[in-house]
C-alpha positions as CSV (number, residue, x, y, z in Angstrom):
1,X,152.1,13.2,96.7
2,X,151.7,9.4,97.0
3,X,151.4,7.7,100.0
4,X,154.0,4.6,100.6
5,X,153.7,3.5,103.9
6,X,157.1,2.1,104.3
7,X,159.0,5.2,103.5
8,X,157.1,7.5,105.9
9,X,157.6,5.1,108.9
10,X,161.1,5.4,108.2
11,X,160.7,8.5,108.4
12,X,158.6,8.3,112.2
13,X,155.1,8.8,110.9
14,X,152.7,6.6,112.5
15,X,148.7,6.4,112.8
16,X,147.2,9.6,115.4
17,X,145.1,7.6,117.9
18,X,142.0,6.8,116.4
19,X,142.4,8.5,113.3
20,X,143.0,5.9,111.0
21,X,143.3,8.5,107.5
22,X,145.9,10.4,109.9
23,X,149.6,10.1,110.1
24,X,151.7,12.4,112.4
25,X,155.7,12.2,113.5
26,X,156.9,14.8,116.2
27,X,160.4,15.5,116.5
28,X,162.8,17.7,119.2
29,X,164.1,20.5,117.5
30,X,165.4,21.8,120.3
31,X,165.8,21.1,124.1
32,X,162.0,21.0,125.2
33,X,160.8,22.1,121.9
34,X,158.9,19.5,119.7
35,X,157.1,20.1,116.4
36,X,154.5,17.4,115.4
37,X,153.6,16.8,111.6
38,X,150.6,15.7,110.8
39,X,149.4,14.2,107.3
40,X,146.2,13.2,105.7
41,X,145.6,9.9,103.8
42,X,142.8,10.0,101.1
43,X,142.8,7.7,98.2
44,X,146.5,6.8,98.5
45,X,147.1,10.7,98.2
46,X,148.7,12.5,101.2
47,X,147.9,16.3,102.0
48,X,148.9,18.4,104.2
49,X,147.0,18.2,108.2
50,X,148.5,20.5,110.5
51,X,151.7,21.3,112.6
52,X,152.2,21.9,116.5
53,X,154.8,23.5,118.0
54,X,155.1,22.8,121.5
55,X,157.4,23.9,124.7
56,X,158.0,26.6,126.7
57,X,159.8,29.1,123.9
58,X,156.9,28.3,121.4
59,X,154.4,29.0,124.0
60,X,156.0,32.4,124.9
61,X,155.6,33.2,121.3
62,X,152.1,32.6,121.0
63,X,151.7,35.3,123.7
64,X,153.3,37.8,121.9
65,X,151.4,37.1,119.0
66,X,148.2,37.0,120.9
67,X,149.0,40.0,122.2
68,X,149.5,41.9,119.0
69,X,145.9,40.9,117.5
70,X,142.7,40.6,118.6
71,X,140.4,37.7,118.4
72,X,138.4,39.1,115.6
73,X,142.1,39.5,113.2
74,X,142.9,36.3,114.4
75,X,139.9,34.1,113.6
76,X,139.9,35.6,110.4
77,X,143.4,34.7,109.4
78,X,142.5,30.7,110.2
79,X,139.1,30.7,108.7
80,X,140.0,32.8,105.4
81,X,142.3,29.9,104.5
């Protein structure tokens, strides 16, 4: 996708601190629960960065989740892709 800088800060994207290749908008998608959205600039190209979820509820389900695999399963599933 190409990168216009007008259209994504109408859509809330801004610079992450210091990160200059970096764009990120967070939103509330429900009470106390945010997701963040984060982009990366490279050439006038954007790719995808990452994606928080934050608050109580999203918390609660990482600790299922935790709970279900061990560290080993898990650190394979984030560095296989």
């Amino acid at each position: 996708m190409i990168y216009n800088e007008s259209d994504f800060k109408k859509l809330g994207f801004r610079n992450q601190k210091g990160e200059k290749h970096i764009i990120e908008a967070s939103a509330e998608i429900s009470h106390g629960e945010y997701i963040t959205v984060q982009l990366s600039i490279d050439r006038g190209k954007l790719s995808f960065f990452g994606i928080q979820v934050q608050g109580a509820k999203a918390d609660e389900k990482r600790k299922e989740y935790l709970k279900e695999y061990t560290l080993l399963e898990i650190y394979k599933l984030f560095s296989d892709y």
